[in-house]
N, C-alpha and C positions, 0 to 999 in steps of 0.2 A: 372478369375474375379478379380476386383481389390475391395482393401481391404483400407477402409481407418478408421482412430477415429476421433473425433469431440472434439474440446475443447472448453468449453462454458465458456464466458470472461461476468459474470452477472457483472456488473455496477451500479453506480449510475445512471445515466439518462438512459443507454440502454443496450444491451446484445448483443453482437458479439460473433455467434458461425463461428469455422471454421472447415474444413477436411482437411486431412493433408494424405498423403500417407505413405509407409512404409518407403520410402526416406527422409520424412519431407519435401516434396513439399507439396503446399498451391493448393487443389485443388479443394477448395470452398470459398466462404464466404460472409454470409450475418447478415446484424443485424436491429436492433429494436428498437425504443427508445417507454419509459412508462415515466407517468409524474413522476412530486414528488410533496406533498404537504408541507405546510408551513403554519401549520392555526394559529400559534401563533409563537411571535418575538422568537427564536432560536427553534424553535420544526422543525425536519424534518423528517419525515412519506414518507411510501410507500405503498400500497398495494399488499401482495404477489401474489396475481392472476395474475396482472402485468407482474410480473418476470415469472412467468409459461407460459404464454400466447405466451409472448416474446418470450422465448427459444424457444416454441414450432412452431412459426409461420418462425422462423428463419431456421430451422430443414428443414420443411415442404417446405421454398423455396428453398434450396438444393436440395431437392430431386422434385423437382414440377418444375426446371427453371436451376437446373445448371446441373443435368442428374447426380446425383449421388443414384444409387439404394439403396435402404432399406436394401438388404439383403447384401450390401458393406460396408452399416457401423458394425462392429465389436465391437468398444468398444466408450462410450460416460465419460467426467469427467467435472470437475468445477473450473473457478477459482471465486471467490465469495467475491463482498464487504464485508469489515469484518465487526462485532460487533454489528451488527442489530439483533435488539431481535424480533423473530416471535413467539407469545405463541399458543399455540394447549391445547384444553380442550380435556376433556375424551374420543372423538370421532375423536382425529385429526383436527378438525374444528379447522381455524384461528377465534381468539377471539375480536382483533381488529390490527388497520395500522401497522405495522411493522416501528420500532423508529430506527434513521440509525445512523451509523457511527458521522456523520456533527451536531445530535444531541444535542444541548448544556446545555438541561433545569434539570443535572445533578448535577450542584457546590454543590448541599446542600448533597444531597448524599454521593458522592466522599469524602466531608470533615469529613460524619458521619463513613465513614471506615477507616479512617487514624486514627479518633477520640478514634476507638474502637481495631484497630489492630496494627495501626504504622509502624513500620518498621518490625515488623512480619509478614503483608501482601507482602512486595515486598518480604522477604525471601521466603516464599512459591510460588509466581505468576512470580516474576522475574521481578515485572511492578509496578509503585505507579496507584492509580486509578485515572484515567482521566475521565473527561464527556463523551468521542465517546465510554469505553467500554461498556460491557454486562450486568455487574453485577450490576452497578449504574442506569440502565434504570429495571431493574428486580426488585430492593428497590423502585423505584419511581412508577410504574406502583404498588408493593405490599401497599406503602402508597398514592399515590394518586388516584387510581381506585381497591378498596377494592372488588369490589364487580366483577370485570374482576380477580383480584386474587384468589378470592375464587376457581373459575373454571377451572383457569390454569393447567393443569398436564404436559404438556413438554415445553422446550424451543430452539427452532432455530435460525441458521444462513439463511442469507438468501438463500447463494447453495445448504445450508441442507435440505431448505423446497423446492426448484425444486426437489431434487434428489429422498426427498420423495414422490414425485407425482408421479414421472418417476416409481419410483419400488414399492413405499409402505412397505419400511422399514426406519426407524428413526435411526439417527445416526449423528456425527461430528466426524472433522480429527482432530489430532493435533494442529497440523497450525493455525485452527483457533478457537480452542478448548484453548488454550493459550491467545486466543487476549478477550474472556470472561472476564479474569481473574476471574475465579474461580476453574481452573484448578490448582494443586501442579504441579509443572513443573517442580522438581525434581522424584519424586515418579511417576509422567506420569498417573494421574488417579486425580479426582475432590476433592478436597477438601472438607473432612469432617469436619472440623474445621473451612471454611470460612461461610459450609453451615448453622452450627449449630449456629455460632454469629448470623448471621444475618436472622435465623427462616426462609430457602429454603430447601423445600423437597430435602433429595438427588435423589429420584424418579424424579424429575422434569428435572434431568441430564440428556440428551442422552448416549445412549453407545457410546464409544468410539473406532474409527480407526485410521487406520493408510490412508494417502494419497493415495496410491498405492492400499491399500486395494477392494477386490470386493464387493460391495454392492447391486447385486444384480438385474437382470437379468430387461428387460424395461416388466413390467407388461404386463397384458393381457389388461385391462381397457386403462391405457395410450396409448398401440398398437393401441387400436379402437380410440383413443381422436385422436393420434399423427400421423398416417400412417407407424410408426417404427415396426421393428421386432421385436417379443420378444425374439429372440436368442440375442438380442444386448445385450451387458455387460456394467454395470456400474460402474464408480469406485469413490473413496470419494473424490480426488479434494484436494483444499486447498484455505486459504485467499491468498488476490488479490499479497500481497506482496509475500508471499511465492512462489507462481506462477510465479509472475515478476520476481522471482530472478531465479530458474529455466530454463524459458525461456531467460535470460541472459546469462546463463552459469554459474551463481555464488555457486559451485559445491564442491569449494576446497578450506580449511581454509586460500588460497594464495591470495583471491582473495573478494574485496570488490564492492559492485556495487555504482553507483554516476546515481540518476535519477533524470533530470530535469523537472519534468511539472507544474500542476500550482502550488502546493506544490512542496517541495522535500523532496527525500529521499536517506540517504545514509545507505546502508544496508549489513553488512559482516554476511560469514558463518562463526558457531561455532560449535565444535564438539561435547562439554558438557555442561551441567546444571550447571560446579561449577564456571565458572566465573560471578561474582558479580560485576554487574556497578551500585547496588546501586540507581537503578531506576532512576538514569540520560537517560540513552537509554533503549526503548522495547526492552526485552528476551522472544521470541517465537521460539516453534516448527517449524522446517521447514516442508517442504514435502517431502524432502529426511528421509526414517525412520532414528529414534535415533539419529536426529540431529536438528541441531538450527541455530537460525539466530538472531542478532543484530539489530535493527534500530536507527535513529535518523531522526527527520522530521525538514525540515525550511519548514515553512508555507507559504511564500509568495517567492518560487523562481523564476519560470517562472512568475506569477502571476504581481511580481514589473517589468519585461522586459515588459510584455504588459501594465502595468499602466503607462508605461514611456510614450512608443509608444503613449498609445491613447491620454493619456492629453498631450504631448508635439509635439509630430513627427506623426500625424492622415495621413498625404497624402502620408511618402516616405514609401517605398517599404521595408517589413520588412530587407529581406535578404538584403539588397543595406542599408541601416542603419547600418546594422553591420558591412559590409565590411568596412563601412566609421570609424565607431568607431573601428574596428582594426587598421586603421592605425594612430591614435590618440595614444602618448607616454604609456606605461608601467605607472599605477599609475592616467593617464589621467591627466597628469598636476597639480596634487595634490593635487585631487578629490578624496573623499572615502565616500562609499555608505552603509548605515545599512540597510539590507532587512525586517525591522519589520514594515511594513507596514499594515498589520493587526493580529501584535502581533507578539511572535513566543512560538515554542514550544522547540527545543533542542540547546543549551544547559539550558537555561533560567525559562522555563515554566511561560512565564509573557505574559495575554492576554493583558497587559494593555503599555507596549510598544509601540512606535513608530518608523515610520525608520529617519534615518538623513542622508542627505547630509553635509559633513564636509570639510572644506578649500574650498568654492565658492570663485571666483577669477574670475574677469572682463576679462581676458583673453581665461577663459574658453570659448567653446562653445557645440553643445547641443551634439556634438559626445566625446565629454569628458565625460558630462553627460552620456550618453548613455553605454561608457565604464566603466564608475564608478560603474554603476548599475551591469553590467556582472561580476563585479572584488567583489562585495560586494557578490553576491549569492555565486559567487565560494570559498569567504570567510568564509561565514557560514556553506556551508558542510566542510570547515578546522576543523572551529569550533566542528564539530561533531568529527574530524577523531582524533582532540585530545584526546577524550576520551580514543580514543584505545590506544592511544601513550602514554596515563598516568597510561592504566592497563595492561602495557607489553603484548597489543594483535600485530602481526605483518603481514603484509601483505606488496605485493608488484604491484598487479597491478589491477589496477580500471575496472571496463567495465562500461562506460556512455552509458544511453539509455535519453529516451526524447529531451527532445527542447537541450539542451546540445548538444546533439551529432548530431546533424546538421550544425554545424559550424568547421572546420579547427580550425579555430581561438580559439573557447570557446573550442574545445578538448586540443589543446596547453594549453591555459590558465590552465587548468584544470591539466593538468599534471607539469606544472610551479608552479602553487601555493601548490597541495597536494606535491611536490617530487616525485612523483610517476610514472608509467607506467600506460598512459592509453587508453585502445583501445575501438573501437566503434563494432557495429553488423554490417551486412549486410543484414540481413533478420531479424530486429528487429519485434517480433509484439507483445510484450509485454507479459502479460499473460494469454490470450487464448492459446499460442503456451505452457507455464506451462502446462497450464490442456491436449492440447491433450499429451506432452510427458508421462503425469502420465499415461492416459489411453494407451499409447503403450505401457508401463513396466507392465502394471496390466498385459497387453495381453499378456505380455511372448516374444514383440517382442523383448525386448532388457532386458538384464540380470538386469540393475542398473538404475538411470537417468542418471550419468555420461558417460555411455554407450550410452544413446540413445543421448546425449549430441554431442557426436563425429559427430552422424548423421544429429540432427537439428537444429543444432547452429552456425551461422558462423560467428567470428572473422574478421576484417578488420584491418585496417593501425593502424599498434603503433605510438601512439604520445610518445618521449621521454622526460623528461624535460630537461631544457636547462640549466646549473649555472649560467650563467649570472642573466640570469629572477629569479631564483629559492630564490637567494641571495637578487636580488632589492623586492622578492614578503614577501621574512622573515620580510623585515624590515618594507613595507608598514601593513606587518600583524599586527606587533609589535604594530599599534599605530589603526590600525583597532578593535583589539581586547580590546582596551581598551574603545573604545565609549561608548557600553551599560554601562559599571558603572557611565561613567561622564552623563550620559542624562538620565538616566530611573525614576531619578527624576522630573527633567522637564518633561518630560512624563507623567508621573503618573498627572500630575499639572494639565497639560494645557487638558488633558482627563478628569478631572474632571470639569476643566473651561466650558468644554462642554456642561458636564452633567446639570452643572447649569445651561445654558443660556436657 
């Protein structure tokens, strides 16, 4: 009989689960999309039935159309947008929509915990508070729907509230049990100290796992909802990032990852709790146990390549665009592009920025343009990789996933501008391939993730940097990295110019 796990990739818009064999061949995969609503300007809501539904109908077409039996899946896991607050009253009942991640209607919050803790909250969390965490939508929901608070008794993520369906026990990992921040992230257990400032049950906490951890066998009830076994095993999963870096490879303190989509993220493993960036970059639990991971996010990576595209270049062919703007000079003619386009967040943390085009020149044409854009995003993950290079963190070789890593060209680039080694996947599939490796470690099929690592991860072509380029790209940096100071004033200006009109 063949034996496979399923890793369930819950989403913003949709849910991609997949089966994976013991070899990490892909020998399913179907997904789902749920709406999302938006009933007021920055509030973004989902319904957790949604995501249950989803999962389960995704499930249900594997085993209804792609001929994968029930009693073949073996272990099921998660990887799980992060930071969405799902409340449960005394009965496990959802109380009202689940507030996600993209979330914004948090600034007053956020500022009332800086106000109150300071810089003894990132010591404990490892994170300043942002509007997409947990804990500023926890205060907002406690002062703006008093009477939805009264009745609260627990609080989820949103893989936590699938998993809890699946089994009917309550819980969170690490991984994303960090991205709350209300986690001590040193000590590895919740903060009695953040709970008691700000008057949150510690009861309201879920118990706490590890990612690999088994949580607990598919119900009897969900069997009868879902068609599943209940021999099947379920394991705790991890946030979406944590997953994505797993299903990278990014396993070994050597090793950072570069992902291009519509955001971006560059994200390294860390070994310990004691490095201190000082809430410049996110410090969260990974899903390897007893370890950690870095981020830093640009907001608008891939995001500014298709805003090019659509308001300037609508009819050529993506890939035939880039080709054309690779062979456009190094620098693009003396073209330099800021990707703050709608804002950014690392190193910066300024929503109120703008991007700039700088040195326009009559000579230019729109694949300069086009290259300038490529050479600005890959400047801002620089941006990030300073950090590490100003806390004596060291690494040597990148793994680029997303829109990045579809091009020769931006993989070069990429390896030109960081200094570094950087190589692409072959069997990229983000983090749904995270979650099902957690659940083939839960299973005992492989000792470690590193382990199962070997088996379902595969490396392709090193891009090397080149000195030539490496040397032209220090110095176009040099004057790159100085934009935001000279413009964020005009920025800030002509954003308010706006607001008035």
């Amino acid at each position: 009989m063949n034996e496979y796990v399923i890793g369930v990739d819950l989403g913003t818009s949709a849910v991609k689960v997949s089966a994976m064999d013991r070899s990490g061949k892909i020998a399913a995969q179907q997904s789902y999309d749920y709406p999302l609503s938006q009933p007021k300007p920055g509030y973004s809501e989902q319904n957790p039935q949604d995501w249950l539904y989803g999962t389960t109908i995704g499930i249900d077409r594997m085993i209804l159309k792609d001929g994968i039996k029930k009693e073949e899946i073996k272990g099921i896991s998660f990887s799980g947008q992060m930071h969405g607050l799902v409340l449960l009253d005394a009965d496990n009942q959802v109380l009202r929509p689940a507030i996600l991640w993209n979330d914004t209607r948090t600034t007053k919050q956020c500022q009332e915990i800086m106000d109150k803790l300071g810089d003894r909250f990132v010591d404990i969390t490892g994170n300043k508070p942002l509007e997409g965490f947990t804990l500023p939508k926890l205060l907002w929901v406690k002062e703006n729907e008093p009477e939805i608070w009264a009745k609260a008794k627990t609080f989820l993520l949103p893989k936590d509230y699938v998993r809890f369906c699946m089994t009917g026990n309550l819980g969170m990992d690490y991984s994303d049990a960090t991205g709350t921040v209300l986690l001590d992230i040193k000590q590895g257990q919740w903060s009695r100290e953040i709970c008691e400032v700000f008057d949150i049950p510690m009861s309201m906490c879920p118990p706490l796992m590890k990612s690999v951890d088994y949580a607990g066998n598919v119900s009897a009830s969900y069997a009868m909802f879902s068609g599943l076994s209940t021999a099947t095993k379920i394991y705790g999963g991890g946030g979406d990032n944590a997953c994505g870096a797993v299903g990278a490879g990014i396993l070994h303190p050597n090793m950072v990852m570069s992902s291009i989509g519509t955001s971006g993220v560059v994200l390294k493993y860390e070994e310990n709790a004691d490095v201190n960036y000082h809430g410049q970059i996110q410090y969260e639990c990974h899903a390897i146990p007893d370890t950690y991971y870095s981020m830093g996010v640009t907001l608008a990576a891939g995001h500014s390549l298709n805003w090019f595209k659509h308001k300037f270049d609508p009819d050529e062919d993506f890939s035939m665009m880039v080709e054309k703007a690779s062979q456009r000079p190094l620098g693009a003619n003396g073209l330099i592009f800021t990707p703050y386009v709608v804002g950014e967040r690392t190193p910066y943390a300024d929503a109120d920025i703008r991007g700039s085009f700088i040195g326009v020149d009559s000579m230019q044409d729109r694949y300069d343009f086009c290259r300038a854009v490529m050479e600005g995003i890959t400047f801002s993950f620089r941006d990030i990789l300073n950090i590490y290079d100003q806390n004596g963190q060291e690494f040597d070789t990148v793994v680029a996933i997303g829109g990045g890593a579809k091009s020769d060209f931006w993989l070069q680039m990429q390896a030109d501008i960081f200094n570094k080694k950087v190589v692409a996947l072959t069997n990229e599939q983000g983090p749904g391939l995270g979650a099902a490796m957690i659940a083939a470690v839960g299973l005992g099929w492989f000792e470690s993730l590193q382990n199962c690592a070997k088996e379902f991860v595969h490396f392709g072509k090193e891009y090397l940097p080149k000195p030539a380029n490496v040397a032209k790209y220090d110095e176009l940096y040099a004057i790159y990295h100085q934009v935001y100071g000279q413009t964020k004033d005009l920025c800030h200006a002509l954003l308010n110019f706006r607001r008035e009109d």
